[in-house]
C-alpha positions in Angstrom: -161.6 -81.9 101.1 -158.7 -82.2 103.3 -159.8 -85.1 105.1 -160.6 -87.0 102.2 -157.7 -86.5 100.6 -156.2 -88.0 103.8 -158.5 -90.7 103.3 -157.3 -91.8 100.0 -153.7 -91.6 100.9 -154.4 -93.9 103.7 -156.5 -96.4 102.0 -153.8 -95.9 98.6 -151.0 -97.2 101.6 -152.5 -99.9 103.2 -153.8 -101.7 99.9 -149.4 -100.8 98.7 -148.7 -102.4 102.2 -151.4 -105.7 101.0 -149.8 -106.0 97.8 -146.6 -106.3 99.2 -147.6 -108.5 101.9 -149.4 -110.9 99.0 -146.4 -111.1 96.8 -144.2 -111.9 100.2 -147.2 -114.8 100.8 -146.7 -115.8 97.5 -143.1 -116.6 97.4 -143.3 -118.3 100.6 -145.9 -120.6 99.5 -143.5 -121.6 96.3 -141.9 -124.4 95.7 -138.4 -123.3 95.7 -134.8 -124.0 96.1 -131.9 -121.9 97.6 -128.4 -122.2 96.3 -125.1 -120.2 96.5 -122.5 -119.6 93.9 -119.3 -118.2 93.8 -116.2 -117.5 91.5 -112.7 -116.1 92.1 -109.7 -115.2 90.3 -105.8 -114.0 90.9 -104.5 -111.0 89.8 -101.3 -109.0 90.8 -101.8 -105.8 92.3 -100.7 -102.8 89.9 -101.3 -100.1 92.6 -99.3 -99.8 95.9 -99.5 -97.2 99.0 -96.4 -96.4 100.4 -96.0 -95.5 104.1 -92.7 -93.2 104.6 -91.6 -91.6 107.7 -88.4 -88.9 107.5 -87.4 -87.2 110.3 -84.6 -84.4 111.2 -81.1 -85.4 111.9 -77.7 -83.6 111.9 -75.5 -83.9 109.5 -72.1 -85.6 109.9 -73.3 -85.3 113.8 -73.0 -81.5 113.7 -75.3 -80.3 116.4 -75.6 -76.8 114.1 -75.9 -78.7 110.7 -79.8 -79.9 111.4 -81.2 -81.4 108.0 -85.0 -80.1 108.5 -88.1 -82.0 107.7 -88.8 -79.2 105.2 -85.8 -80.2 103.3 -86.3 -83.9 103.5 -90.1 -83.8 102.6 -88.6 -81.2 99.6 -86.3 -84.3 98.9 -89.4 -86.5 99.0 -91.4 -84.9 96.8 -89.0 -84.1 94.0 -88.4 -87.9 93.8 -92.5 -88.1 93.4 -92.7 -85.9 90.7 -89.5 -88.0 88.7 -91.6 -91.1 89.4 -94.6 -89.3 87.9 -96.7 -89.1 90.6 -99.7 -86.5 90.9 -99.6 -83.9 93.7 -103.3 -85.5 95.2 -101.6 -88.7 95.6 -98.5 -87.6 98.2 -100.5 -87.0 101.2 -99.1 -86.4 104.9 -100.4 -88.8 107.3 -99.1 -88.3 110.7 -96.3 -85.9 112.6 -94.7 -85.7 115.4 -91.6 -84.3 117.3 -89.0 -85.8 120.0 -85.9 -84.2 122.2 -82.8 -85.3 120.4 -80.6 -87.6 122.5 -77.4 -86.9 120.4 -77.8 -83.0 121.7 -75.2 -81.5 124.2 -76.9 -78.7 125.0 -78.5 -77.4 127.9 -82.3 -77.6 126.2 -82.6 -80.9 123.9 -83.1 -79.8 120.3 -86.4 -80.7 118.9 -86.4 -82.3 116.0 -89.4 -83.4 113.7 -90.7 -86.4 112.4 -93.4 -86.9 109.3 -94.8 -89.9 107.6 -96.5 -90.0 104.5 -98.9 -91.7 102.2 -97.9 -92.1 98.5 -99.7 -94.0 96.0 -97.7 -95.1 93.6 -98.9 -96.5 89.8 -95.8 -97.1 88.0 -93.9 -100.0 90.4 -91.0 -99.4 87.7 -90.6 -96.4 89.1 -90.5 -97.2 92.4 -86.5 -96.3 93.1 -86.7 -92.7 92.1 -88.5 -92.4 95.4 -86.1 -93.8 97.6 -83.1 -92.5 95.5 -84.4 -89.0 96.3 -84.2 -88.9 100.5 -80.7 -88.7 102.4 -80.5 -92.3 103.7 -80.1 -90.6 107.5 -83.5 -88.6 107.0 -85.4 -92.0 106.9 -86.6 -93.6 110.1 -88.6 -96.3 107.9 -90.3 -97.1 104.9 -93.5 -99.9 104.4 -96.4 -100.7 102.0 -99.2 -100.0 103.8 -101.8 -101.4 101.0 -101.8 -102.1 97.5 -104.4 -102.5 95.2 -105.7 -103.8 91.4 -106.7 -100.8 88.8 -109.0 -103.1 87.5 -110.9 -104.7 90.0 -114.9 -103.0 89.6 -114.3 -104.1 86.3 -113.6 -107.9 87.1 -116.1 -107.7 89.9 -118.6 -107.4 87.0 -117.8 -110.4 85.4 -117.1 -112.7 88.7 -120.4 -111.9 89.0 -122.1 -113.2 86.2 -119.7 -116.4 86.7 -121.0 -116.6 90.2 -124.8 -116.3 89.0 -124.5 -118.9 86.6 -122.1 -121.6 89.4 -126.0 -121.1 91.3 -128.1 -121.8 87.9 -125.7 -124.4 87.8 -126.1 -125.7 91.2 -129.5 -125.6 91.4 -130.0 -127.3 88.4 -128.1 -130.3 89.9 -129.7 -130.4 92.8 -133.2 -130.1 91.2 -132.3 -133.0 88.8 -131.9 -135.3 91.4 -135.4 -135.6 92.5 -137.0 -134.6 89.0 -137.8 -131.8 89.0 -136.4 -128.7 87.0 -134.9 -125.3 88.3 -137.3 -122.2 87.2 -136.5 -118.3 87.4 -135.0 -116.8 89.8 -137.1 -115.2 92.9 -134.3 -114.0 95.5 -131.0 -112.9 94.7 -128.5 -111.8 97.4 -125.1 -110.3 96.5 -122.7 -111.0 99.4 -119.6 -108.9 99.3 -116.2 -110.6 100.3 -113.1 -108.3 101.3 -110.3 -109.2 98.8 -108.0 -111.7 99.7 -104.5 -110.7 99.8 -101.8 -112.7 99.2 -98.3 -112.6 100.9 -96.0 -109.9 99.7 -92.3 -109.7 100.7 -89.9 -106.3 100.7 -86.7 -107.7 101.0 -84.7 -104.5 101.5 -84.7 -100.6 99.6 -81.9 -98.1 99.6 -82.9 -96.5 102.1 -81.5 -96.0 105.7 -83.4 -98.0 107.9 -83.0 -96.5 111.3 -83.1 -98.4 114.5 -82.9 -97.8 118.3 -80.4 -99.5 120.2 -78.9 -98.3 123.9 -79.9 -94.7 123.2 -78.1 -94.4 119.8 -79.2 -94.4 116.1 -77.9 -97.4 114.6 -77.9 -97.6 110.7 -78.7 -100.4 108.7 -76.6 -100.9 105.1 -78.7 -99.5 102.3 -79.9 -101.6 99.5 -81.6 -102.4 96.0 -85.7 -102.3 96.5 -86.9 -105.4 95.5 -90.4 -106.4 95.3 -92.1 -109.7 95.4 -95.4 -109.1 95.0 -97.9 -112.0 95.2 -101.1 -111.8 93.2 -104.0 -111.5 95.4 -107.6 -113.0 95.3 -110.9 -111.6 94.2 -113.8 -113.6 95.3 -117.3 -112.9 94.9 -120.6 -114.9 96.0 -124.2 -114.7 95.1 -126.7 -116.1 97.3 -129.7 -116.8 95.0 -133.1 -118.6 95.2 -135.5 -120.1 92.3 -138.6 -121.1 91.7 -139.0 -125.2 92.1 -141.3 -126.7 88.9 
């Protein structure tokens, strides 16, 4: 019983394995016509990640005044909860610690350094971030990526533009040797990475600290003022019909 059992799996494969190779045959022996079609659009980005590094310092250069990372990142996150940001979305991302060079002591003081990740939804918002943090506790602030909330959404209707560019190219082509464009026996979604334009960060109110000979040098806090360019969603579809 086994081994006929065995025997009908087997035979129930290889006539699967025929079909498949007869359907394969008979696309290749179509007439047919491969064609690509694409569509794009611009949209500005409503979502941004922040990248913030704080680190210790002393205050007014007191040696025994040392402004801790736990009060800084304390600082940090009560800005993030007046910007209405969730919890999930302030994340740390790296830390690390260094001697201090401002230190007269016998044995440097160690003093800490974190960066964090913060996703931020509401750009209006934005300020209450950077209002939050002692200026002196920032060593420097970028956007690390931003994003558009709506994007699986629009990547469903590129691609029914992008379907109907290849109907449309095909049909072209097809025309003009007389003959006509039939269904569809191939299609091939190729994903693109989204495009993103050129942003600019002209300044924000935080300290911007630098390194210069050995000492902290501070940079004039100012206004955050984002320029945010819209950014490019493409998609493509390679497709290939049937030739009548």
């Amino acid at each position: 019983m086994k081994k006929l059992i065995l025997g009908i799996g087997v035979g129930m494969l290889l006539l699967a394995n025929s079909s498949v190779s007869m359907a394969q045959q008979a696309i290749e022996n179509l007439r047919k016509i491969s064609t690509k079609g694409t569509a794009e659009s611009e949209v500005t980005p409503d979502i941004i990640y922040l990248s913030i590094s704080l680190r210790e310092y002393f205050a007014d250069g007191n040696a025994k005044k040392k402004v801790t990372i736990e009060t800084l990142e304390e600082q940090l996150q009560a800005g993030a909860l007046k910007a209405g940001i969730d919890k999930k979305n302030f994340t740390i991302e790296n830390l690390w610690s260094y001697q201090s060079q401002s230190s007269r002591k016998k044995d440097p003081t160690i003093m800490q350094s974190r960066q964090y990740r913060i996703k931020v939804t509401d750009l209006s918002k934005i300020n209450f971030l950077f209002d939050a943090v002692n200026p002196e506790g920032v060593q420097n602030t970028s956007i690390a990526e931003y994003q558009y909330s709506g994007e699986k959404e629009l990547q469903k209707t590129l691609k029914i533009q992008a379907m109907k560019d290849a109907f449309t190219n095909a049909t072209n082509l097809a025309e003009a040797i007389n003959q006509k464009v039939g269904k569809a026996i191939l299609i091939s979604d190729s994903p693109i990475p989204v495009v993103f334009a050129s942003y600019s960060t002209r300044s924000n109110n935080m300290m911007m600290m630098s390194k210069a000979s050995g000492a902290d040098v501070a940079v004039e806090p100012k206004l955050v003022d984002l320029d945010i360019k819209p950014m490019k969603i493409t998609t493509e579809i390679d497709v290939v019909f049937e030739l009548l």
